[in-house]
C-alpha positions as CSV (number, residue, x, y, z in Angstrom):
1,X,-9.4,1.5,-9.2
2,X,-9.8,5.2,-8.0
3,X,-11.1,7.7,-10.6
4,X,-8.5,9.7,-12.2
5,X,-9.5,13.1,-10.4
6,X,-9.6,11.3,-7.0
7,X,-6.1,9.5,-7.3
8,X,-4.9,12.8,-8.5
9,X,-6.0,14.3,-5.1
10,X,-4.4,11.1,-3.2
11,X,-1.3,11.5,-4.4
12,X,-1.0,15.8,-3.6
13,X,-2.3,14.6,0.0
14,X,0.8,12.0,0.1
15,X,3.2,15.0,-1.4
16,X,1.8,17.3,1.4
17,X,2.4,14.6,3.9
18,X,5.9,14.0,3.4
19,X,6.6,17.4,2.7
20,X,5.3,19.0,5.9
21,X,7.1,15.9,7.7
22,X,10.6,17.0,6.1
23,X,9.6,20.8,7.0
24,X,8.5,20.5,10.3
25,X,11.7,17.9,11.0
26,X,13.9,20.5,10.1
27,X,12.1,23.4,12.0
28,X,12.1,21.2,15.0
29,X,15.9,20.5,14.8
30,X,16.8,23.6,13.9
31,X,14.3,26.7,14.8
32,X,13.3,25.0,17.5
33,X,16.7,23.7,18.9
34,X,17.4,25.9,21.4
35,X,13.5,26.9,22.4
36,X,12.2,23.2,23.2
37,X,13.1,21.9,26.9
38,X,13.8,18.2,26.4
39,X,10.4,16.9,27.3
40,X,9.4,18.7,24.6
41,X,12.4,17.8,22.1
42,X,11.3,14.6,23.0
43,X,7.5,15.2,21.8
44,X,8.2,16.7,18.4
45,X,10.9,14.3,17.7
46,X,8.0,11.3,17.8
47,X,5.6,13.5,16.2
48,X,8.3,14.1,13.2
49,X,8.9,9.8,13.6
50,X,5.3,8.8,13.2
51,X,4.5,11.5,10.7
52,X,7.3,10.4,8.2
53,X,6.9,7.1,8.7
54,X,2.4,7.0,8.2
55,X,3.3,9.5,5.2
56,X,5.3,6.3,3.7
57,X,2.6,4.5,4.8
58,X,-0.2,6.8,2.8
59,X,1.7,6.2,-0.3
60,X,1.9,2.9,-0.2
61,X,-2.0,3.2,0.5
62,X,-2.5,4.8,-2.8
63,X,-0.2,3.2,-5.0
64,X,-0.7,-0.3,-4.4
65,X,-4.1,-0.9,-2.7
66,X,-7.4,-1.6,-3.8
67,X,-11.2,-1.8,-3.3
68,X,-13.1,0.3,-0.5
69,X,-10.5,-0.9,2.1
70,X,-7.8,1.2,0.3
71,X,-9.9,4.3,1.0
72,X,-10.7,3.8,4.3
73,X,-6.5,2.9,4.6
74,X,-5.8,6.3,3.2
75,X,-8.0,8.3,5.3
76,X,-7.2,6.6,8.5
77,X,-3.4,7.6,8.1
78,X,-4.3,11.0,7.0
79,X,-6.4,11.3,9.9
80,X,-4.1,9.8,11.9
81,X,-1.3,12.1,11.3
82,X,-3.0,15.6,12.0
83,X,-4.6,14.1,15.3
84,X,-1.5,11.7,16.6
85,X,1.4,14.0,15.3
86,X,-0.7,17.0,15.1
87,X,-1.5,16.3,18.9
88,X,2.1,15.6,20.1
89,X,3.5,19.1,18.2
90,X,1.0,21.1,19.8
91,X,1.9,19.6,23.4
92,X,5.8,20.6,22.4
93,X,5.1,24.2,21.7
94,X,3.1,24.5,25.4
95,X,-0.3,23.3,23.7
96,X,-2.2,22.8,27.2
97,X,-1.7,19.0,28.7
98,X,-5.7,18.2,27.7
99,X,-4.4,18.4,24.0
100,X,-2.8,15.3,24.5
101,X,-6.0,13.4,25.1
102,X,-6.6,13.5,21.1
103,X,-3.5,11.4,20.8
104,X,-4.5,8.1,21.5
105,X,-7.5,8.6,18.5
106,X,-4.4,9.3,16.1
107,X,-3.0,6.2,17.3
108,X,-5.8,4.3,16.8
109,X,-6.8,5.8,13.2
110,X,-3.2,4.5,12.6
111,X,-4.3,0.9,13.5
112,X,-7.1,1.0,11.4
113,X,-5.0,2.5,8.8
114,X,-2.7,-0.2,9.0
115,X,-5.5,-3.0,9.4
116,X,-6.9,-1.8,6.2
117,X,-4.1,-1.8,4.3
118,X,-3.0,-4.6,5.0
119,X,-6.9,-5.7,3.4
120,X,-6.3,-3.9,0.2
121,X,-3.1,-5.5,-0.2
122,X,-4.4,-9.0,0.0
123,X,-7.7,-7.8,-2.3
124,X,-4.5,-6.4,-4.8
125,X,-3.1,-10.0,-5.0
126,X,-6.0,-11.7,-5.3
């Protein structure tokens, strides 16, 4: 079980997950609407996808996992979101192409993520 102080800090990084996915989904579909060529609408779009969807993933991370796997869950997907989605809306707003080489380690932080969570689960219901 995570000290009180630490799941405290877990649960305002899930909060600032989601949040900033909503925010910058919106700002993409409407601020950005009429900037972004479709390449590029194409980019934030699955930066906004993979964001929401690891932030629901974070959450689940804190809430139900356990043991040393749960913290190595939770900052794989945090990881993986600024350098996967962080990657991809830097290449949409004319970040140069050599950004997008940082991608693929998002991508796999979100495997590991994913890997470990699905440890801390099974170490939860055992």
């Amino acid at each position: 079980m995570l000290r009180q102080p630490v799941r405290t800090r877990c649960a305002l990084l899930v909060g600032v997950a989601g949040a900033s996915a909503v925010l910058l989904g919106a700002f993409g579909a409407h601020a950005l609407r009429t900037v972004l060529d479709a390449r590029s609408t194409g980019l934030w779009h699955t930066a906004v996808n993979y964001h929401v969807w690891h932030a629901l993933a974070l959450a689940l991370a804190v809430g139900l996992g356990q043991g040393r796997s749960r913290r190595v869950a939770i900052a794989a997907f945090a990881v993986g979101i600024v350098l996967f989605s962080g990657s991809l809306y830097a290449l949409a707003l004319g970040a140069p192409r050599w950004c997008g080489i940082i991608t693929p380690f998002g991508g796999l932080a979100f495997v590991t993520g994913w890997f470990a969570l699905g440890l801390s689960l099974r170490v939860a219901a055992d």
